[in-house]
C-alpha positions as CSV (number, residue, x, y, z in Angstrom):
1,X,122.0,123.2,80.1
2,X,124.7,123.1,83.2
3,X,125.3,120.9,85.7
4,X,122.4,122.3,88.3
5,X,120.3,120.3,90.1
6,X,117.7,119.0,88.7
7,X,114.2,120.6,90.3
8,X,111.7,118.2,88.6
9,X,112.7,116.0,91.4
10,X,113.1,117.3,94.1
11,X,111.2,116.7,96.7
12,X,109.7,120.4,96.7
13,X,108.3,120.0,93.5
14,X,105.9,117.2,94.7
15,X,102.6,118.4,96.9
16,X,103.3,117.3,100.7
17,X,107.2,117.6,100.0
18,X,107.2,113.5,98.9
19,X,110.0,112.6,96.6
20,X,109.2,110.4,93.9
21,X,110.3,107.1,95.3
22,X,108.2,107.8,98.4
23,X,105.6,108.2,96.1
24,X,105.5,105.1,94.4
25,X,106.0,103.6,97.5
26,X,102.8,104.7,99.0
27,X,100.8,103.9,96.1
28,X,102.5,100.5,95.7
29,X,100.7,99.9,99.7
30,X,97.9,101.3,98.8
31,X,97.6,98.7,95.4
32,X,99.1,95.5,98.3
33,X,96.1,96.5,100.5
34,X,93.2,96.6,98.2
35,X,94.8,93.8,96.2
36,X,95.5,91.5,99.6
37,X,91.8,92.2,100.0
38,X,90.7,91.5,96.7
39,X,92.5,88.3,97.2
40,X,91.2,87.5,100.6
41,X,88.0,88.1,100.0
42,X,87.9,85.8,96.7
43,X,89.2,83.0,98.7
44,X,87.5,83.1,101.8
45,X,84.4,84.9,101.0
46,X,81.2,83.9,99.3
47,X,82.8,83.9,95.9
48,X,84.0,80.5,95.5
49,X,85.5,79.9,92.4
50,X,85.4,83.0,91.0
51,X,89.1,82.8,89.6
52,X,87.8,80.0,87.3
53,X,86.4,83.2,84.9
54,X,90.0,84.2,84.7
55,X,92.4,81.0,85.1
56,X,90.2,77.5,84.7
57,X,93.2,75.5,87.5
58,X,92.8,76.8,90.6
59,X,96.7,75.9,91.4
60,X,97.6,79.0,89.1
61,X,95.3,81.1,90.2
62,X,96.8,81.0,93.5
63,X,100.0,81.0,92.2
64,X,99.7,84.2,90.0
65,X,97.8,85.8,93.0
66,X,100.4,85.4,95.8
67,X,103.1,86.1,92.8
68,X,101.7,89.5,91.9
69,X,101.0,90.1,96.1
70,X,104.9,89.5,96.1
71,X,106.0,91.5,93.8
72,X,104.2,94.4,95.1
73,X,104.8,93.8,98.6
74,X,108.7,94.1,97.4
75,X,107.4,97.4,96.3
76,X,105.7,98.5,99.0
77,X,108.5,97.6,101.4
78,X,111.6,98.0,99.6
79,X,113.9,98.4,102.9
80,X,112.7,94.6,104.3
81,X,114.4,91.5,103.0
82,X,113.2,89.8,99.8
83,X,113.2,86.6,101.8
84,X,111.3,88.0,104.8
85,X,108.8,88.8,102.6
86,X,108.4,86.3,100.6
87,X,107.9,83.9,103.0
88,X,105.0,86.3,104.8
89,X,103.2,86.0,101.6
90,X,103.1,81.9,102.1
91,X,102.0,82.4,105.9
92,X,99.7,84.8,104.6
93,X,98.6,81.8,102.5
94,X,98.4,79.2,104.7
95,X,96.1,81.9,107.1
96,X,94.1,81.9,104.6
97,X,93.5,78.3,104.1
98,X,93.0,77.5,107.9
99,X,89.9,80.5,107.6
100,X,88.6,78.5,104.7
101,X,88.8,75.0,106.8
102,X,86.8,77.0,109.8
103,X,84.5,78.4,107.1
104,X,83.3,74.9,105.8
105,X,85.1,74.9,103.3
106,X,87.8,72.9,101.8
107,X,91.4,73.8,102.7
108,X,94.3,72.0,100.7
109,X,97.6,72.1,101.1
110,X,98.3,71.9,97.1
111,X,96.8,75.7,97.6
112,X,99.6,76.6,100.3
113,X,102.3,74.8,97.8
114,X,100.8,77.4,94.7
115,X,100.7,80.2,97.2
116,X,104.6,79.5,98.4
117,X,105.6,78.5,94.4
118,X,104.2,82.1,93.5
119,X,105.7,83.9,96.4
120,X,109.5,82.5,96.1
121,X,109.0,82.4,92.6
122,X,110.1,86.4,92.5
123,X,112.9,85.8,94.1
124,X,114.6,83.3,91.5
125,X,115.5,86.4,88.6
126,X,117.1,87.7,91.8
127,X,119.0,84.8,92.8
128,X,119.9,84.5,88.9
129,X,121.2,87.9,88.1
130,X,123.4,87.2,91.6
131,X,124.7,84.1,90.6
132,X,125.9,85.8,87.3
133,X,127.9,88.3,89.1
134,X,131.9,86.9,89.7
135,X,132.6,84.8,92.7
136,X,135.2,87.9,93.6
137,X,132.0,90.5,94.0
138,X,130.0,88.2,95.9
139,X,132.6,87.7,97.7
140,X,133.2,91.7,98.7
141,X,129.6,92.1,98.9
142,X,129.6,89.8,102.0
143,X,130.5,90.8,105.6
144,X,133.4,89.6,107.0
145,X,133.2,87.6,110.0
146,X,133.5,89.3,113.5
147,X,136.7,87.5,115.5
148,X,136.5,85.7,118.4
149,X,138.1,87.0,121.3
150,X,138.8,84.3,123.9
151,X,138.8,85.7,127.8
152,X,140.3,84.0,130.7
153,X,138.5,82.7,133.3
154,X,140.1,83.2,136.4
C-alpha cells in the first residue's frame, strides 16, 4: 500500500464534511440530551420510583444515572475540564432535588451525595492512570510558574 493519506477519514468522506471525532461528538450530545431528560423526567416527573424496576436502592440508581450522564457529558464536551464537568453533573443533581422539594415531594440529600459519588466517580481511573505515570512527567506536564516582577513605586 504506500504511505498516502488515508481517505476513509477524511473529513470529505463524511456527508456535511464532519470528521469522525466531530461525529461522535454530536451524537454523544444528542445521547446527554435525551438521556439528561430521561433522567429528569424520572425524578421529577410523575414517575416516582420507576428506577425500582431496574435497581431496587434508590441511592444506586442515582448513582449509576449521574455516572453514565458523566461519562457522556466527557464525551460530549471533550475540550472542557473533567472537573468542570463533573461537578455540573452534582449541581445538576442538587437542581433537581430542590424541583422535587417544590413539587411535594421528598428531596434528600443522600440523593445529592449518590448523584456527586456517581459524577466524581469517573474521574478516579483518571486520577489513577495519572498517579501511575513518574513524578518526572507529571512534573513536565505542569506549567511552570510565571515570575514575579517587583516595580518601584516612586
Amino acid at each position: 500500500m504506500g504511505g498516502g493519506v488515508n481517505r476513509r477519514f477524511t473529513a470529505r468522506s463524511y456527508p456535511g464534511g464532519m470528521d469522525r471525532s466531530r461525529r461522535m461528538q454530536t451524537a454523544a450530545r444528542w445521547t446527554l440530551l435525551v438521556a439528561g431528560l430521561v433522567c429528569a423526567i424520572g425524578m421529577v416527573g410523575p414517575f416516582h420510583g420507576v428506577e425500582r424496576a431496574f435497581v431496587p436502592w434508590d441511592k444506586a440508581a442515582h448513582f449509576i444515572a449521574f455516572y453514565g450522564l458523566t461519562l457522556l457529558m466527557f464525551s460530549a464536551f471533550p475540550d472542557r475540564r473533567r472537573l468542570d464537568l463533573a461537578v455540573i453533573a452534582t449541581c445538576a443533581g442538587a437542581a433537581i432535588e430542590v424541583l422535587q422539594r417544590i413539587d411535594g415531594r421528598d428531596a434528600e440529600l443522600g440523593d445529592i451525595i449518590a448523584d456527586a459519588a456517581g459524577a466524581f466517580a469517573v474521574l478516579a481511573p483518571i486520577w489513577l492512570e495519572r498517579l501511575r505515570e513518574p513524578r518526572a512527567v507529571r512534573r513536565q506536564a505542569r506549567p511552570a510558574p510565571v515570575p514575579v516582577i517587583e516595580t518601584e513605586l516612586a
